[in-house]
C-alpha positions as CSV (number, residue, x, y, z in Angstrom):
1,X,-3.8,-113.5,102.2
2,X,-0.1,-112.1,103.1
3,X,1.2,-115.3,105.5
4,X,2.6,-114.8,109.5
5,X,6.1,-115.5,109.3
6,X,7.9,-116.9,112.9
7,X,11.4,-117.0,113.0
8,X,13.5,-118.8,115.6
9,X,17.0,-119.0,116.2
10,X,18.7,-122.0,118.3
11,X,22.2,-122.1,119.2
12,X,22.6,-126.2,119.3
13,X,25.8,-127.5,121.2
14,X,26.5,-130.4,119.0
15,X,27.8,-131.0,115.0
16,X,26.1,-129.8,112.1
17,X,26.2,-133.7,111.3
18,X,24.9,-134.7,115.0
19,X,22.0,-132.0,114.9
20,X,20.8,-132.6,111.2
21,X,20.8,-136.4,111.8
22,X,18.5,-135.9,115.3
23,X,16.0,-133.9,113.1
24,X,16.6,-136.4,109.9
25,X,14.3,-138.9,111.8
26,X,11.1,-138.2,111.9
27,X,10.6,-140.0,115.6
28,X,12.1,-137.3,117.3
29,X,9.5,-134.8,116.7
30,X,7.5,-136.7,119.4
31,X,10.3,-135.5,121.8
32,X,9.9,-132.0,121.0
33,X,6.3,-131.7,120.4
34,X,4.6,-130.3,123.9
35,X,2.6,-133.7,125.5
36,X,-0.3,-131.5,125.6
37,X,-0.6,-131.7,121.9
38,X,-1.4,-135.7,121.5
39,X,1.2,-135.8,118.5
40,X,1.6,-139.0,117.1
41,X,3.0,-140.2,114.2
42,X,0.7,-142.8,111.7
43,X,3.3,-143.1,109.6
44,X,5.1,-146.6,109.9
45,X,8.5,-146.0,111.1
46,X,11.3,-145.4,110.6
47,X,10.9,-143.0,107.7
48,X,13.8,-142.4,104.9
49,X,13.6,-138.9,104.9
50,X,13.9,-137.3,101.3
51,X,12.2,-134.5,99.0
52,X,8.9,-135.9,98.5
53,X,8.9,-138.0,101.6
54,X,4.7,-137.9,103.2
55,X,4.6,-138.1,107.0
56,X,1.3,-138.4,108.3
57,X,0.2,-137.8,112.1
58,X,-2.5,-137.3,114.5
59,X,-2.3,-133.7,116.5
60,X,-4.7,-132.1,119.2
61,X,-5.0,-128.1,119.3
62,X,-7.2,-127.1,121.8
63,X,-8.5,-130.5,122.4
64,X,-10.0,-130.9,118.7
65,X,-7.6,-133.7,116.7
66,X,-6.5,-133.0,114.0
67,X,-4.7,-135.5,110.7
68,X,-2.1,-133.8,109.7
69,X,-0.2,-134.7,106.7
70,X,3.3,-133.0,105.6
71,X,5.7,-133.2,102.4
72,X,9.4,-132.5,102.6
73,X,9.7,-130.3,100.1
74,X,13.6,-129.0,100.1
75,X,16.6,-131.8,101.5
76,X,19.7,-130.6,101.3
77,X,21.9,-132.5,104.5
78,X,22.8,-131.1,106.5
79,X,22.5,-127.4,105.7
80,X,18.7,-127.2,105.9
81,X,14.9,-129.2,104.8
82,X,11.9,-128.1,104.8
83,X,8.3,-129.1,105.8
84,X,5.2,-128.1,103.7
85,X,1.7,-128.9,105.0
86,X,-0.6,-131.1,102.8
87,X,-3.4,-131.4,104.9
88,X,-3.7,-130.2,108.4
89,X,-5.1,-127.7,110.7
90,X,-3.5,-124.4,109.1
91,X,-4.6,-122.7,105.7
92,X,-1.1,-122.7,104.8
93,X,2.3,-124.5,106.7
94,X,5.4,-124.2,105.6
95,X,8.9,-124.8,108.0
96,X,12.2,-124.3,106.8
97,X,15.0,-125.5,109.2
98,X,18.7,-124.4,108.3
99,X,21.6,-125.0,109.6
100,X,25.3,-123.6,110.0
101,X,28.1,-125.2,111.7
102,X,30.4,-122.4,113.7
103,X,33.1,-123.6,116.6
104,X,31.5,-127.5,117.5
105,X,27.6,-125.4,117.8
106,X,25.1,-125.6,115.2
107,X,23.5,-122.3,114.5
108,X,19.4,-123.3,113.6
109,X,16.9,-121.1,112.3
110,X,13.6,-121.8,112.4
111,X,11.8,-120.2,109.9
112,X,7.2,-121.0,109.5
113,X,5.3,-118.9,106.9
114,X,1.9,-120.0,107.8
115,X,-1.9,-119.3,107.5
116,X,-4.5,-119.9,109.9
117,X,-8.1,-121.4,108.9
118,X,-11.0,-118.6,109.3
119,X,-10.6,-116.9,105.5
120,X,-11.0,-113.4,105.6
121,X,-11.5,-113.6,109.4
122,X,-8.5,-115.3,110.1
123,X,-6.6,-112.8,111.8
124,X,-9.6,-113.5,114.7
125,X,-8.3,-117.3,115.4
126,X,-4.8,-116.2,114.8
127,X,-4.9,-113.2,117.6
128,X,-6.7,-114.7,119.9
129,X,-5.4,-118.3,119.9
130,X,-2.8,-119.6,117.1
131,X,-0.5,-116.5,117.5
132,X,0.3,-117.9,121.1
133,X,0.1,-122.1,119.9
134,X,2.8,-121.5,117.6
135,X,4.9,-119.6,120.1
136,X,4.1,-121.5,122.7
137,X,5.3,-125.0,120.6
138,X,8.4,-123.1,119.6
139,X,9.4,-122.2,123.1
140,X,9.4,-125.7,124.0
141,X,11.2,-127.1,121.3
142,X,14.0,-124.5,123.0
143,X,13.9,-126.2,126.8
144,X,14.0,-129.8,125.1
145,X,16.9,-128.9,122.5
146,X,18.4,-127.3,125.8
147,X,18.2,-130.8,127.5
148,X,19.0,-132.9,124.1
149,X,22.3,-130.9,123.3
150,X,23.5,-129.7,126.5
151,X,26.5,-127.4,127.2
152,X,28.9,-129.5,127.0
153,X,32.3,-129.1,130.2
């Protein structure tokens, strides 16, 4: 089964260094997780972020919770990490997050190969539902990340 791929890009008005170290702890994602979603982290804080680091959480989509459990699988500060899904709610998870440094603004891209569940039906719970959660959770991240790294005057 061929994975979706979602690809964001974020102009950040901060450092490469200030940006990579607000994603480098693992209690912001509670900040840029929509409320609706009941995200919580179970893993002890704070976390020492590496490759290999497990991060374990609780997560609500569409009201049914969820463990999820994630590796980091690539660290490389502050240019980019990446996210793979152990044990969750998708198939198949994986989120890169790079990051360039151009004039004081940190150029992010977002970039999710993932997998719904439903096997060879999954393109029914991905059109009709997962398609729009994943857009929908991205779109937010972009109002917070608006508010965390204003336009600075």
């Amino acid at each position: 089964m061929k994975p979706h791929i979602l690809i964001r890009e974020t102009v950040l008005n901060g450092s490469i260094e200030e940006v990579f170290d607000f994603f480098s702890k693992a209690e912001n994602l509670d900040k840029i997780t929509p409320p609706i979603l009941g995200f919580r982290i179970i893993t002890p804080l704070p976390v020492e972020m590496k490759k290999g680091t497990l991060i374990d959480y609780k997560i609500k989509l569409n009201g049914i919770p969820f463990n999820w459990r994630t590796e980091i699988t690539k660290w490389d500060p502050p240019n980019c990490f990446e996210d793979t899904q152990l044990k969750g709610p998708y198939k198949m998870w994986i989120h890169e997050h790079k990051f360039i440094e151009r004039n004081n603004k940190t150029f992010m891209t977002d970039t999710v190969r993932y997998i719904s569940p439903g096997g060879v039906f999954e393109f029914i719970p991905h059109n009709l539902i997962v398609k729009k959660k994943v857009n929908f959770i991205f779109d937010y991240r972009q109002k917070i990340f608006d508010e965390l790294f204003p336009v600075k005057k």
